[in-house]
C-alpha positions in Angstrom: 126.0 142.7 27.4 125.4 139.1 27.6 122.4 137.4 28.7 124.0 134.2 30.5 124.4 133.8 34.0 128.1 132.7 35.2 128.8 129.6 37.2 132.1 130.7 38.5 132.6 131.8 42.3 135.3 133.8 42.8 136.2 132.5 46.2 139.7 133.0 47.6 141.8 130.7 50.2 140.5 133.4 52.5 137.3 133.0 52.4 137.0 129.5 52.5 136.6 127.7 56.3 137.3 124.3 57.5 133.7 123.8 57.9 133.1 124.9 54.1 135.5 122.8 53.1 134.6 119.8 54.5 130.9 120.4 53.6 132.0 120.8 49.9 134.3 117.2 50.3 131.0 116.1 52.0 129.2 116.8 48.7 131.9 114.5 46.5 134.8 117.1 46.2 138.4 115.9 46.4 141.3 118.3 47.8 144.6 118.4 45.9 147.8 119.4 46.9 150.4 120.6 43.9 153.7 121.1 44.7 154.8 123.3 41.7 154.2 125.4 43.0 153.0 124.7 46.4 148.7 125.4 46.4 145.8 123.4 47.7 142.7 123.3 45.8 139.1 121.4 45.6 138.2 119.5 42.7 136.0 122.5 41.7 138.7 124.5 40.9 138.6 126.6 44.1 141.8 127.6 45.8 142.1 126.5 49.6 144.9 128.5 51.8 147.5 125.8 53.1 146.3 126.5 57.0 142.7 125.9 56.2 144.0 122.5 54.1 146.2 121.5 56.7 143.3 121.3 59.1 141.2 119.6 56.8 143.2 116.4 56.3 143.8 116.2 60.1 140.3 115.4 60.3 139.7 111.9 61.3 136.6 111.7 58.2 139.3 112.9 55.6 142.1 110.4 54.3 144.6 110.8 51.5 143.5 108.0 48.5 147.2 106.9 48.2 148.1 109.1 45.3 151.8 109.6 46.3 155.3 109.6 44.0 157.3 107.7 46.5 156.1 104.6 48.4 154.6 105.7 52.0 154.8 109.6 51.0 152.4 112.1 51.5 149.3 112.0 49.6 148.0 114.6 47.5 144.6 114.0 46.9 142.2 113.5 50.0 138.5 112.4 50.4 135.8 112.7 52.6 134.8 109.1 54.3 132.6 110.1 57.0 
């Protein structure tokens, strides 16, 4: 038995809101979208379910920092600028 504490949450897409999400992007997190396949997640490592992300980056506080293959394509990393 070890005597350390762990640091990882084992949240799912599920279990993380809109409101979460934003509060963690509030807090210096970035969302990423991968499309290999296709997954959302927060610079934390913590998974975010695509209708939860989709909803996110409709918010007028989050953009997408330009991080796109092909000219005016969507972004895949987004920020909170509130």
């Amino acid at each position: 038995m070890s005597n350390t504490t762990s640091t990882v949450h084992s949240y799912r897409p599920a279990r993380l809101t809109v409101s979460r999400v934003v509060k963690l992007m509030r807090a210096g997190a970035g969302l990423h979208c991968s499309y290999s396949p296709k997954a959302w997640a927060l610079s934390n490592g913590w998974e975010v379910g695509e209708p939860v992300a989709l909803k996110v980056i409709d918010r007028t506080d989050i953009v997408g920092v330009g991080d796109c293959l092909f000219g005016a394509e969507f972004s895949q990393t987004f920020r909170y600028v509130g």
